[in-house]
Every structure is written in structure tokens, then in C-alpha cells.
N, CA and C atoms as a LAMMPS dump frame, in Angstrom:
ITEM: TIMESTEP
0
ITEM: NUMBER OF ATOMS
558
ITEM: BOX BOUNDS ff ff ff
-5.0000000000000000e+02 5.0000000000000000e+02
-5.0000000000000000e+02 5.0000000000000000e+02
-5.0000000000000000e+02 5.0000000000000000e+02
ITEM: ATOMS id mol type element x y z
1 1 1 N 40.269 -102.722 68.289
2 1 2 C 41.002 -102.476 69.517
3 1 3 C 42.081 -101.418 69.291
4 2 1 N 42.572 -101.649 67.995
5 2 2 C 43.949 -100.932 68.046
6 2 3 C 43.312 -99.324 67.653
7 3 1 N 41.944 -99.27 66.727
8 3 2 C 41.586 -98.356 66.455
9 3 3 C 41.16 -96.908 67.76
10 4 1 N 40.805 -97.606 69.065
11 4 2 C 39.798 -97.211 70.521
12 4 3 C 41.761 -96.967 71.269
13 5 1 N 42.808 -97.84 70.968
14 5 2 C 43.916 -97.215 71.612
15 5 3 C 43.996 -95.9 71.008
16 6 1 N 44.278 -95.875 69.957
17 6 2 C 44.572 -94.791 69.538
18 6 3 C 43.936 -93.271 69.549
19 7 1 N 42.631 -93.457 69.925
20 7 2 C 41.248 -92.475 69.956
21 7 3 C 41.906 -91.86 71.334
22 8 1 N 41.855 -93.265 71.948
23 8 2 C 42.106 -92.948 74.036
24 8 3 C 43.401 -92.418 74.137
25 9 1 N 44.443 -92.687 72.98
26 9 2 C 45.846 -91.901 73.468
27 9 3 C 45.621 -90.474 72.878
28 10 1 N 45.146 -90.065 71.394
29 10 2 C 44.799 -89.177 71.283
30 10 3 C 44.221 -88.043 72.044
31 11 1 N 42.718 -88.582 72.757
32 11 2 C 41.861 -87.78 74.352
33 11 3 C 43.456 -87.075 75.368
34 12 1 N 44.276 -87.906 75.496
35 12 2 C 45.126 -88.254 76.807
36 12 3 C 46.426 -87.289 76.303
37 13 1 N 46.527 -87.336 74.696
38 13 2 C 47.432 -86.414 73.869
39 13 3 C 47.165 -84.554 74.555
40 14 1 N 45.648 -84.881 73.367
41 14 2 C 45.056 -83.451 73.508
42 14 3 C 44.777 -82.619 75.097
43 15 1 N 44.441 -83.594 75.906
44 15 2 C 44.777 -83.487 77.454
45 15 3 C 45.975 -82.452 77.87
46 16 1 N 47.61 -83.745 77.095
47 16 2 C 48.671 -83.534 77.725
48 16 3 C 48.477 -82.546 77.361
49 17 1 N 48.585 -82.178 76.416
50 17 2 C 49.21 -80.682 75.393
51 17 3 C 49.129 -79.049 75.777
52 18 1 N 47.918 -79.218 77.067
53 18 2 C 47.258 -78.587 78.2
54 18 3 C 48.202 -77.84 78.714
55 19 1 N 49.038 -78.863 79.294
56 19 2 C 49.957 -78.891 80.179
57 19 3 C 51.477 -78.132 79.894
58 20 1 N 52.763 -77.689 80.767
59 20 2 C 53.408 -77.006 80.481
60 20 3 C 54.271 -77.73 79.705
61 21 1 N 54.985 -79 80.033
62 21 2 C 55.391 -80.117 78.764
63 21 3 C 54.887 -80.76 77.905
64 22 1 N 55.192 -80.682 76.924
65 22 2 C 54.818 -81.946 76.061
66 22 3 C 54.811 -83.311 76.608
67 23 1 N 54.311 -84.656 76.701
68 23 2 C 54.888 -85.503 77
69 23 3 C 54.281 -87.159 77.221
70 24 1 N 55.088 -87.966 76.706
71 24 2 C 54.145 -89.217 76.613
72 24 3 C 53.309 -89.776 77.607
73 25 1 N 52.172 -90.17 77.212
74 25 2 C 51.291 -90.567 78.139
75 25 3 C 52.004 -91.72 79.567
76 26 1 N 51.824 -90.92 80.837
77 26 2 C 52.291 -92.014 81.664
78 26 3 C 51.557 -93.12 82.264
79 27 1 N 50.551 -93.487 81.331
80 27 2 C 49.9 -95.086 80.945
81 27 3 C 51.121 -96.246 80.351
82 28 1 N 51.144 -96.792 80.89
83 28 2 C 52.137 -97.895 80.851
84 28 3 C 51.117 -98.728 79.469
85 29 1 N 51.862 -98.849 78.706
86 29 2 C 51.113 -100.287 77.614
87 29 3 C 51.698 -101.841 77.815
88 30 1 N 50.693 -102.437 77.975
89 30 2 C 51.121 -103.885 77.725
90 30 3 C 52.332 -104.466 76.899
91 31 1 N 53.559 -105.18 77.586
92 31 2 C 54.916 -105.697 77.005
93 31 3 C 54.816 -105.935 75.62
94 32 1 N 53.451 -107.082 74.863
95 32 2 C 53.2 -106.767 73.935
96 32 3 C 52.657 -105.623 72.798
97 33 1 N 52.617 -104.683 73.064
98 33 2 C 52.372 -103.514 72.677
99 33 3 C 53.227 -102.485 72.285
100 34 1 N 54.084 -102.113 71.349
101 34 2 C 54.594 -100.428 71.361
102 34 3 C 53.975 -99.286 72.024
103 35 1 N 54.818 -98.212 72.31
104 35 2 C 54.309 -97.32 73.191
105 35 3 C 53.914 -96.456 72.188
106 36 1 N 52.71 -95.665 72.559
107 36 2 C 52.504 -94.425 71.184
108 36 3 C 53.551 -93.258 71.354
109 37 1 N 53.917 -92.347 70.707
110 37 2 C 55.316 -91.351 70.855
111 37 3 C 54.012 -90.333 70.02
112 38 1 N 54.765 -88.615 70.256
113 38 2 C 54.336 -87.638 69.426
114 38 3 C 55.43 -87.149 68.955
115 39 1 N 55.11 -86.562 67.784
116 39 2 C 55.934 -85.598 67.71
117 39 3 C 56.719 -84.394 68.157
118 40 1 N 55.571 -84.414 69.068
119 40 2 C 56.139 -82.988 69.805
120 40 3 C 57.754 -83.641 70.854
121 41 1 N 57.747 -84.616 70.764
122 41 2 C 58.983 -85.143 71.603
123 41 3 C 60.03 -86.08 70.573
124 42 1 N 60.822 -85.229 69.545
125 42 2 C 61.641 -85.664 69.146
126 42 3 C 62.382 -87.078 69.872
127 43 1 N 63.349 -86.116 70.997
128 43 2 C 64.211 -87.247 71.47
129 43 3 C 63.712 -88.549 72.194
130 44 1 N 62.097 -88.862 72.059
131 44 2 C 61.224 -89.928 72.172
132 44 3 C 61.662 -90.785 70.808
133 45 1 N 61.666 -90.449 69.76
134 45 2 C 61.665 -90.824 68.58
135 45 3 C 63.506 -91.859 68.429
136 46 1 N 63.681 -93.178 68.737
137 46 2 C 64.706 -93.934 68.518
138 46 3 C 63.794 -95.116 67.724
139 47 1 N 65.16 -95.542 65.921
140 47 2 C 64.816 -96.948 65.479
141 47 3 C 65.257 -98.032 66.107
142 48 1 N 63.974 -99.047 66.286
143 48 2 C 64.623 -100.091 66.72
144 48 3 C 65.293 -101.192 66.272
145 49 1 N 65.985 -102.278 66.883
146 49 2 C 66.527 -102.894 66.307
147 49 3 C 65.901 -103.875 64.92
148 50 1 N 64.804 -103.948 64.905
149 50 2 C 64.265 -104.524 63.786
150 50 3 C 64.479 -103.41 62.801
151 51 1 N 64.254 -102.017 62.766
152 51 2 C 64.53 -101.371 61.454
153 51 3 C 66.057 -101.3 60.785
154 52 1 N 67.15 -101.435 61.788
155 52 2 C 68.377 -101.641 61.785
156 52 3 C 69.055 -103.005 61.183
157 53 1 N 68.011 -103.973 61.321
158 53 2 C 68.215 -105.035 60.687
159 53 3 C 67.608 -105.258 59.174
160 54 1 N 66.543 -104.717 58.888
161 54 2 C 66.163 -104.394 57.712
162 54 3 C 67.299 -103.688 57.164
163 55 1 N 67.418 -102.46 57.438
164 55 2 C 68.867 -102.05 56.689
165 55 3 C 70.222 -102.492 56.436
166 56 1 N 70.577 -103.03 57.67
167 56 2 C 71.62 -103.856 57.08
168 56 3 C 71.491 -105.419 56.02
169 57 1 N 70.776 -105.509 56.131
170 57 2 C 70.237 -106.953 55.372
171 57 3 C 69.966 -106.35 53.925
172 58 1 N 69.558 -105.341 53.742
173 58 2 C 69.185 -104.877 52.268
174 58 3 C 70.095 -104.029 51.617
175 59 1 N 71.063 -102.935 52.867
176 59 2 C 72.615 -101.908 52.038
177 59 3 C 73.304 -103.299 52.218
178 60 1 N 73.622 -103.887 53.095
179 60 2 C 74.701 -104.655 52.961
180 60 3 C 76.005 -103.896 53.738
181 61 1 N 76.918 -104.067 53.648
182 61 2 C 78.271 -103.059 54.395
183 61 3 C 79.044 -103.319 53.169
184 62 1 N 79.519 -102.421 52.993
185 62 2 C 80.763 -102.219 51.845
186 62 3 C 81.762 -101.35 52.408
187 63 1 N 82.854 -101.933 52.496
188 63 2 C 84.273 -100.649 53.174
189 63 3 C 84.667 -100.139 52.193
190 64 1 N 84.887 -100.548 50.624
191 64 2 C 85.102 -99.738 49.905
192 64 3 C 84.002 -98.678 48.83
193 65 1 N 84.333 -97.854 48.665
194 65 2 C 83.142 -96.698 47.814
195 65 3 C 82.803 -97.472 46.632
196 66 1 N 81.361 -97.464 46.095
197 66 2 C 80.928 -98.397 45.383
198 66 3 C 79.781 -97.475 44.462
199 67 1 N 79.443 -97.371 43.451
200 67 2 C 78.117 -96.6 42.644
201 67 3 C 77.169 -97.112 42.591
202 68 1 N 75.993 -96.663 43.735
203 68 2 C 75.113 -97.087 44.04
204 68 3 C 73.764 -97.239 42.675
205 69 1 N 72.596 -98.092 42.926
206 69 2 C 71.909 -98.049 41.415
207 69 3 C 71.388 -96.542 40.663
208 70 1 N 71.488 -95.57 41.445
209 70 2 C 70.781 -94.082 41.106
210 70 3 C 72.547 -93.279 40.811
211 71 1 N 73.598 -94.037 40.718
212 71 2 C 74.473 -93.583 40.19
213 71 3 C 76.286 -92.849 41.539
214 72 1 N 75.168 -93.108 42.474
215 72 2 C 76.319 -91.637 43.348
216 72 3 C 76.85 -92.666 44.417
217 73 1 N 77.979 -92.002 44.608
218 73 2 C 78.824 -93.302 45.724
219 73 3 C 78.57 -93.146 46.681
220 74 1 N 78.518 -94.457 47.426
221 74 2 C 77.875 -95.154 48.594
222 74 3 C 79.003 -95.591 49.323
223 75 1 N 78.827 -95.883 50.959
224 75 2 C 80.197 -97.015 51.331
225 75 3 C 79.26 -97.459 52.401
226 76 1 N 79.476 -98.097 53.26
227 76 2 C 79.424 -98.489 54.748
228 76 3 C 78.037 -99.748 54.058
229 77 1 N 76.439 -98.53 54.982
230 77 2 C 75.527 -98.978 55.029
231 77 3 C 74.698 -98.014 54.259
232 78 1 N 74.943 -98.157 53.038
233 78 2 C 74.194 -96.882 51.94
234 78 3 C 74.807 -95.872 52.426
235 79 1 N 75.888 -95.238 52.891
236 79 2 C 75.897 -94.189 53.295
237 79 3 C 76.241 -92.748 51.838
238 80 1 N 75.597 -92.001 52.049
239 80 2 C 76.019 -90.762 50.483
240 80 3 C 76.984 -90.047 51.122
241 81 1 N 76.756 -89.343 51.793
242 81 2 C 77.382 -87.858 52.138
243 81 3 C 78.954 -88.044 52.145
244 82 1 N 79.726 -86.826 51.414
245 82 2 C 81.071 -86.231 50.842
246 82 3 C 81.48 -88.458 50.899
247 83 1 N 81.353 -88.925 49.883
248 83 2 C 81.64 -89.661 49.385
249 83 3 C 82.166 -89.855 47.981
250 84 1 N 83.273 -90.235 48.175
251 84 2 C 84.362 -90.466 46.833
252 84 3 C 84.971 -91.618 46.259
253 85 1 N 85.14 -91.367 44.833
254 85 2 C 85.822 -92.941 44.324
255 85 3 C 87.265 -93.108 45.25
256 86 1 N 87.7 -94.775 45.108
257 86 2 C 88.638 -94.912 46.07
258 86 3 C 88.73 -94.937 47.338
259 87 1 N 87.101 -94.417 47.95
260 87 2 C 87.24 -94.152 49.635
261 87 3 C 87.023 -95.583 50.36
262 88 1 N 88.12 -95.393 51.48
263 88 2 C 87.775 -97.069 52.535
264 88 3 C 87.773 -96.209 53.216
265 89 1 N 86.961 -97.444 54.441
266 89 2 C 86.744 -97.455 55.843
267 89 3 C 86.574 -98.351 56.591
268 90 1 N 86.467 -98.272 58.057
269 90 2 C 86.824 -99.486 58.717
270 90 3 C 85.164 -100.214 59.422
271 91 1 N 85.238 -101.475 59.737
272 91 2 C 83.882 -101.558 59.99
273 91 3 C 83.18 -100.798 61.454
274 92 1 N 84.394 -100.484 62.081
275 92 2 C 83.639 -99.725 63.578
276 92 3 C 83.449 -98.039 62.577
277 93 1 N 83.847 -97.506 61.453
278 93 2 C 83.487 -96.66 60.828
279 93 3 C 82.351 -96.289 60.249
280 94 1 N 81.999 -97.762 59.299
281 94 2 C 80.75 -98.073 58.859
282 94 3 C 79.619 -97.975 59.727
283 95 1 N 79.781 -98.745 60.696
284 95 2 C 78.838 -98.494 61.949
285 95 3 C 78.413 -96.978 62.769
286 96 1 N 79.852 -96.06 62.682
287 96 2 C 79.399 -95.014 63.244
288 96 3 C 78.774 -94.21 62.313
289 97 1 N 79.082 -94.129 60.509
290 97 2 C 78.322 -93.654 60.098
291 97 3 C 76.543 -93.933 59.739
292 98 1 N 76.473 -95.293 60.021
293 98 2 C 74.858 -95.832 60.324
294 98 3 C 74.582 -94.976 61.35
295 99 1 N 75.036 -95.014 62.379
296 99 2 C 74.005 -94.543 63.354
297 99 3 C 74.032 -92.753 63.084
298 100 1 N 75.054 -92.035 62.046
299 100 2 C 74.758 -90.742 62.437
300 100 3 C 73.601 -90.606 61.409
301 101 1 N 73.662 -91.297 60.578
302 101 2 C 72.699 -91.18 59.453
303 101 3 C 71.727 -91.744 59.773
304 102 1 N 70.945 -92.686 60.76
305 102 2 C 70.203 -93.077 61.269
306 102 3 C 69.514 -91.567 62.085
307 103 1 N 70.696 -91.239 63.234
308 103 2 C 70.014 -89.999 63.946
309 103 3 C 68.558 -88.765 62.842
310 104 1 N 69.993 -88.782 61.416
311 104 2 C 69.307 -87.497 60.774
312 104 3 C 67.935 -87.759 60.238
313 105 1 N 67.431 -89.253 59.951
314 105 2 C 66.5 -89.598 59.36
315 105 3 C 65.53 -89.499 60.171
316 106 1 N 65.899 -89.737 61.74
317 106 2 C 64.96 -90.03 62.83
318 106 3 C 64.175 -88.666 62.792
319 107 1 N 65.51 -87.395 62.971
320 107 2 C 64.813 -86.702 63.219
321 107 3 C 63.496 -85.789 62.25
322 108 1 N 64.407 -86.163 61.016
323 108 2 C 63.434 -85.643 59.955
324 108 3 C 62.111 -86.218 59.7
325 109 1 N 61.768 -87.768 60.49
326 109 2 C 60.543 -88.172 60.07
327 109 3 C 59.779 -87.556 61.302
328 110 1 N 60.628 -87.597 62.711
329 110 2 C 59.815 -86.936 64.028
330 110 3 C 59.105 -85.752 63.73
331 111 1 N 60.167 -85.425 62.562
332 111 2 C 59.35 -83.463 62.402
333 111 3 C 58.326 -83.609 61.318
334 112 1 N 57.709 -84.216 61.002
335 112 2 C 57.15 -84.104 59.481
336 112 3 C 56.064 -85.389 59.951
337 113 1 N 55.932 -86.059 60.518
338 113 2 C 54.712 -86.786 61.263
339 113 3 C 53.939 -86.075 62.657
340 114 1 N 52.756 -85.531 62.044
341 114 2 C 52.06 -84.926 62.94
342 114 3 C 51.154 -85.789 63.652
343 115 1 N 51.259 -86.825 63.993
344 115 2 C 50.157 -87.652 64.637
345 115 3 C 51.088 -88.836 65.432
346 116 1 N 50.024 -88.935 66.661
347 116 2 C 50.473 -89.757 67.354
348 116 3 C 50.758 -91.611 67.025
349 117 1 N 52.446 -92.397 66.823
350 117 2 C 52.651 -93.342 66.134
351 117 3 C 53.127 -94.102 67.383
352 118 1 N 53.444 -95.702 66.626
353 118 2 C 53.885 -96.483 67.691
354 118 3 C 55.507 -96.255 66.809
355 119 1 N 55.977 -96.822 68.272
356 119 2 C 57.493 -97.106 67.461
357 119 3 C 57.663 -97.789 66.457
358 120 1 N 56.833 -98.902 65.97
359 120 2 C 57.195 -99.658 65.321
360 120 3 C 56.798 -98.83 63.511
361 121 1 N 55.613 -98.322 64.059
362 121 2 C 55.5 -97.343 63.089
363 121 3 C 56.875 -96.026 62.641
364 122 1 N 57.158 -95.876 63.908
365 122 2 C 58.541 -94.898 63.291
366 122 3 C 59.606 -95.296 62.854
367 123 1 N 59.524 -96.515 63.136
368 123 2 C 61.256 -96.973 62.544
369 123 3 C 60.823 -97.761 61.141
370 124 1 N 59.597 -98.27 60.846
371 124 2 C 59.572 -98.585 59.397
372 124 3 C 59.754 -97.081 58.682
373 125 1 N 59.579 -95.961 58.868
374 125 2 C 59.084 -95.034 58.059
375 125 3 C 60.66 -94.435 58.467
376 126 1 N 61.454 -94.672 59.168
377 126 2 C 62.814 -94.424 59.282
378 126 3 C 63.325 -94.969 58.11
379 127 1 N 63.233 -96.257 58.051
380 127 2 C 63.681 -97.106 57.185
381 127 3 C 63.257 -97.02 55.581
382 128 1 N 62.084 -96.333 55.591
383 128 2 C 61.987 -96.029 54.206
384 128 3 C 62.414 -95.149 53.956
385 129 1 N 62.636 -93.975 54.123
386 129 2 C 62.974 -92.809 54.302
387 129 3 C 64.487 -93.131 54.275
388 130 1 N 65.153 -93.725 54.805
389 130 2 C 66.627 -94.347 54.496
390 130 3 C 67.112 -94.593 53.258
391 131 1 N 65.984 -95.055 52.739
392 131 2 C 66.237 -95.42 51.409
393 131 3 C 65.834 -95.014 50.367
394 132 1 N 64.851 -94.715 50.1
395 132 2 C 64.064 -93.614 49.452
396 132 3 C 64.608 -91.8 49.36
397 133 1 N 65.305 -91.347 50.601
398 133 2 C 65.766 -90.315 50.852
399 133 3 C 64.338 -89.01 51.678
400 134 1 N 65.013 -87.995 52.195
401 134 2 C 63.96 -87.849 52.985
402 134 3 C 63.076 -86.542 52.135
403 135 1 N 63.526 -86.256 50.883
404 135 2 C 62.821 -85.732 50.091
405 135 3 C 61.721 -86.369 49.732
406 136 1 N 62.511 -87.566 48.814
407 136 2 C 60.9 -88.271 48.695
408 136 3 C 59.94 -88.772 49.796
409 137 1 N 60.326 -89.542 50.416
410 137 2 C 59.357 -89.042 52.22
411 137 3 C 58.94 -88.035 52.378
412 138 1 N 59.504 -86.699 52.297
413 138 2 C 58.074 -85.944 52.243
414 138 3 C 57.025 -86.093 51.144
415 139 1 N 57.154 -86.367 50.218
416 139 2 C 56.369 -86.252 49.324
417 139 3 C 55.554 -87.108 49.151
418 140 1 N 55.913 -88.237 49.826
419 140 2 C 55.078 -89.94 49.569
420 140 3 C 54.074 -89.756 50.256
421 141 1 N 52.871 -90.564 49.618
422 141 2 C 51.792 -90.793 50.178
423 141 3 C 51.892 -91.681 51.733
424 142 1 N 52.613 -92.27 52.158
425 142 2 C 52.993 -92.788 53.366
426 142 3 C 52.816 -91.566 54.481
427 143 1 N 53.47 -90.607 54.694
428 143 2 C 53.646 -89.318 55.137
429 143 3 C 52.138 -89.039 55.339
430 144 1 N 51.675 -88.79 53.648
431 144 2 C 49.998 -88.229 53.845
432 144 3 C 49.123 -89.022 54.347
433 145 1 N 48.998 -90.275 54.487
434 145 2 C 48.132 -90.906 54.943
435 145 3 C 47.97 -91.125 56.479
436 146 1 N 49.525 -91.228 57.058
437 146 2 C 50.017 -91.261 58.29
438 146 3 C 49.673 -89.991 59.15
439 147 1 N 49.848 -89.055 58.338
440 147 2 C 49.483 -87.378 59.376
441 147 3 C 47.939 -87.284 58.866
442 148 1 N 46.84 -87.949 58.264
443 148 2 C 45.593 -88.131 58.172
444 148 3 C 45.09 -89.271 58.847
445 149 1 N 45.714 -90.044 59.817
446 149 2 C 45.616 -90.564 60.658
447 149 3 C 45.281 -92.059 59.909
448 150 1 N 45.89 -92.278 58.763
449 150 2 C 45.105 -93.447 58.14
450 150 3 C 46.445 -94.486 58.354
451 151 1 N 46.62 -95.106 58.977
452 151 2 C 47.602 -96.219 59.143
453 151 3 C 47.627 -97.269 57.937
454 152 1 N 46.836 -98.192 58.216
455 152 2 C 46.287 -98.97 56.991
456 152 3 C 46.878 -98.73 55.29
457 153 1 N 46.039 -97.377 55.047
458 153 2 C 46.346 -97.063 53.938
459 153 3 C 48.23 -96.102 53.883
460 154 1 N 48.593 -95.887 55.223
461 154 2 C 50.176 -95.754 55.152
462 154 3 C 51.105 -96.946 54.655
463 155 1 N 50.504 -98.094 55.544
464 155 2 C 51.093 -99.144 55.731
465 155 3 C 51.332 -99.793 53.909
466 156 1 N 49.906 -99.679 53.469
467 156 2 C 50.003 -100.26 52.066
468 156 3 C 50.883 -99.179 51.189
469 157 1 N 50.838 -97.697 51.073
470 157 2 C 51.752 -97.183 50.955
471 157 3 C 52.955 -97.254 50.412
472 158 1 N 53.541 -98.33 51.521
473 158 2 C 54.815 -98.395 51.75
474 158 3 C 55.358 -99.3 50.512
475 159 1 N 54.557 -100.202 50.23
476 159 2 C 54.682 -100.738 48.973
477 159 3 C 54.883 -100.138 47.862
478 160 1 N 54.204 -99.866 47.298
479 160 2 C 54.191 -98.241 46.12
480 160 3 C 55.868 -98.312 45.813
481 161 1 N 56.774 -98.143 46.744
482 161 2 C 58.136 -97.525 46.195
483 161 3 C 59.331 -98.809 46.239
484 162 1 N 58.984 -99.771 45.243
485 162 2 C 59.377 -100.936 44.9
486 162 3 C 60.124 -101.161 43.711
487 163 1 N 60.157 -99.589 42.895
488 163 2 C 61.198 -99.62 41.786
489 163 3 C 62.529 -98.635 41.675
490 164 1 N 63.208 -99.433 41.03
491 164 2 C 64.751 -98.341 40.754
492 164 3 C 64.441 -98.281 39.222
493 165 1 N 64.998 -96.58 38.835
494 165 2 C 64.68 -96.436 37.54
495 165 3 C 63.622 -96.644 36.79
496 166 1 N 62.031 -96.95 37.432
497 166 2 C 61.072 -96.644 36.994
498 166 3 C 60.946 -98.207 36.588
499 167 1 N 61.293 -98.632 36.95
500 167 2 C 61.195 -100.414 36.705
501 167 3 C 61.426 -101.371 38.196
502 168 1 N 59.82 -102.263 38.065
503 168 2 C 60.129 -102.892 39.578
504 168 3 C 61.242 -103.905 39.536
505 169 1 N 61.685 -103.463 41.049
506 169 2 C 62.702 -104.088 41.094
507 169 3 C 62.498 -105.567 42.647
508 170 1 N 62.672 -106.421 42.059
509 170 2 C 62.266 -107.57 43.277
510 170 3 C 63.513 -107.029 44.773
511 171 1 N 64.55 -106.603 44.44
512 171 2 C 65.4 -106.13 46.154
513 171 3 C 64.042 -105.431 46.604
514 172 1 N 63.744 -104.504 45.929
515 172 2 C 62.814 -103.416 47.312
516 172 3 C 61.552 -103.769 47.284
517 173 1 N 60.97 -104.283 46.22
518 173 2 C 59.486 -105.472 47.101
519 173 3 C 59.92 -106.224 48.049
520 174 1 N 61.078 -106.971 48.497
521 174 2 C 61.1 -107.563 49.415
522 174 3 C 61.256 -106.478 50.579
523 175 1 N 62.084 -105.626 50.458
524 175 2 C 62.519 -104.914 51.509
525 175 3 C 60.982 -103.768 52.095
526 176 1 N 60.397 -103.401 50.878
527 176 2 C 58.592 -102.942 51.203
528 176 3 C 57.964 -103.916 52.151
529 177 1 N 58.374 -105.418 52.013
530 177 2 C 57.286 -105.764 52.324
531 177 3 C 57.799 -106.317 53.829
532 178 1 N 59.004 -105.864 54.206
533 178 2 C 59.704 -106.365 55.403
534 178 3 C 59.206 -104.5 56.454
535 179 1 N 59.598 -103.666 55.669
536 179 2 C 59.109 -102.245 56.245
537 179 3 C 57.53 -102.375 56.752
538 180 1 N 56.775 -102.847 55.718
539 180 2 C 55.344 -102.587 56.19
540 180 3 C 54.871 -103.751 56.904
541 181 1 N 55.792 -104.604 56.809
542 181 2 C 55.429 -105.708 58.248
543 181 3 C 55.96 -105.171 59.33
544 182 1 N 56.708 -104.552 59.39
545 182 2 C 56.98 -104.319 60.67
546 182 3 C 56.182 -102.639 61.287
547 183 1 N 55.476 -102.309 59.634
548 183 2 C 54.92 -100.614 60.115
549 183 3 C 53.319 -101.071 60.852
550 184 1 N 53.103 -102.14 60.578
551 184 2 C 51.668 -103.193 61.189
552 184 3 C 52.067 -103.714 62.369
553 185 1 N 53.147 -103.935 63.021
554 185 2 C 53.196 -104.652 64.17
555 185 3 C 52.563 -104.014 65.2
556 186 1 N 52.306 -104.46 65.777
557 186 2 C 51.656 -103.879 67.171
558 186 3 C 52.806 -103.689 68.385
């Protein structure tokens, strides 16, 4: 079933694309269902609250600057950028830097996934990409399997990047296996 949605949004894709906008199919999907998104429509592309909860459940919030396991200081919700020993912040701080760092991830996976996904699919691959960084997201087989239209083998993928320092580590098998449950949801 899920395989014949995707064929029929594809037809309805290649259709739109015709046309002078880009733009999501205006087929309504069933409540149970995610909507499919393209790429070609970035500001389509928002994580939802389940990928937001994965992240906070696995950075944790820290107000003070802390050396994360790959060495470089962290504060809030994993956050890197111009981060220093000694740095606080407040928790409506922490929060605003989630969501700007949320934005940048969004957009970098919108641009670099060429195939039509469900949301639920974009915000796991937000979420790895969060953590992983969006270098290695490009490079991961998740990425390749996903713009070869292979879901399945994305989804398992996602597993693969379960170690720090080249040694598995049980935090991010759990947190793999919370991403690729939710990169399978329907």
C-alpha cells in the first residue's frame, strides 16, 4: 500500500512539476497518514514534535557549557556554535537556540533529499543529522538510499551510526532505534 502511495504521489509530483509552482499535492491524506512533502518546497519541510522529543530526551538541556563526547563545547540542547568554557544561559535561551539550530538542519536535509518523503521521514533524518552533524548526513548511506527511493533500506540505515569514537555506544542505539521508528511511521 505504502509502496502504490508513493508511485501515485510521485505520477501527481511529476504532473505538478508541469506547472508554474512547485507544490504539494492537493489530495488530502487520511488523519492517519503523513503528508508526502518535496523538496522543491523547502518551507513545507517543519520537525515534528516527536523529533523534538527525541532530542531533548537524548542532548538533555545543560545551561552551563559542558565538553561534549567528540571533545567541543556544547550548552542548551547539543548546541556547538561560538561556544565557550564558562558560558550560561537561560532556559527560554536554550530553547531559542534549539529551534534556530533545528531551522538550519531542516533546511539542509530539504536540500540534499531529492525524493518525495513523509514528514515523519523528515524529521527522523532531521534528527539524525542533529546529531551526527550535517556533513556526515551527507555522506551516510541514509541520504543514498533515501534519494534512490529505497526507504526500508534508509530506515535500517539509520542504525549504522550507533558509535562514539569508533566504539558502540548503547545512548545512540537507543536513540537509532527511536529515529528509525519514527522514520517507519506512517
Amino acid at each position: 500500500m505504502k509502496l502504490k502511495y508513493f508511485a501515485l504521489y510521485g505520477l501527481i509530483t511529476l504532473l505538478g512539476a508541469c506547472s508554474q509552482t512547485p507544490r504539494v499535492s492537493d489530495q488530502s491524506t487520511p488523519s492517519n497518514q503523513s503528508s508526502s512533502i518535496t523538496k522543491n518546497e523547502p518551507s513545507m519541510f517543519k520537525t515534528n514534535r516527536a523529533c523534538i522529543n527525541i532530542i531533548k530526551k537524548f542532548e538533555g538541556v545543560r545551561l552551563n557549557a559542558y565538553r561534549g563526547l567528540s571533545g567541543a563545547f556544547l550548552i542548551g540542547y547539543g548546541h556547538m556554535a561560538d561556544v565557550h568554557k564558562g558560558m550560561k544561559i537561560s532556559q527560554k535561551q536554550a530553547e531559542k537556540l534549539l529551534k534556530e539550530d533545528l531551522n538550519r538542519f531542516e533546511k539542509d536535509v530539504a536540500r540534499h533529499v531529492k525524493v518525495p518523503i513523509t514528514e515523519n521521514q523528515f524529521s527522523a533524518m532531521v534528527c539524525l543529522s542533529y546529531n551526527i552533524g550535517s556533513g556526515n548526513f551527507y555522506k551516510s548511506t541514509v541520504l543514498k538510499k533515501i534519494n534512490n527511493n529505497l526507504p526500508i533500506e534508509a530506515a535500517d540505515a539509520i542504525l549504522m551510526w550507533n558509535k562514539v569514537n569508533k566504539k558502540v555506544n548503547l545512548h545512540q542505539v537507543k536513540r537509532r532505534k527511536m529515529e528509525r521508528a519514527l522514520f517507519i511511521k506512517p
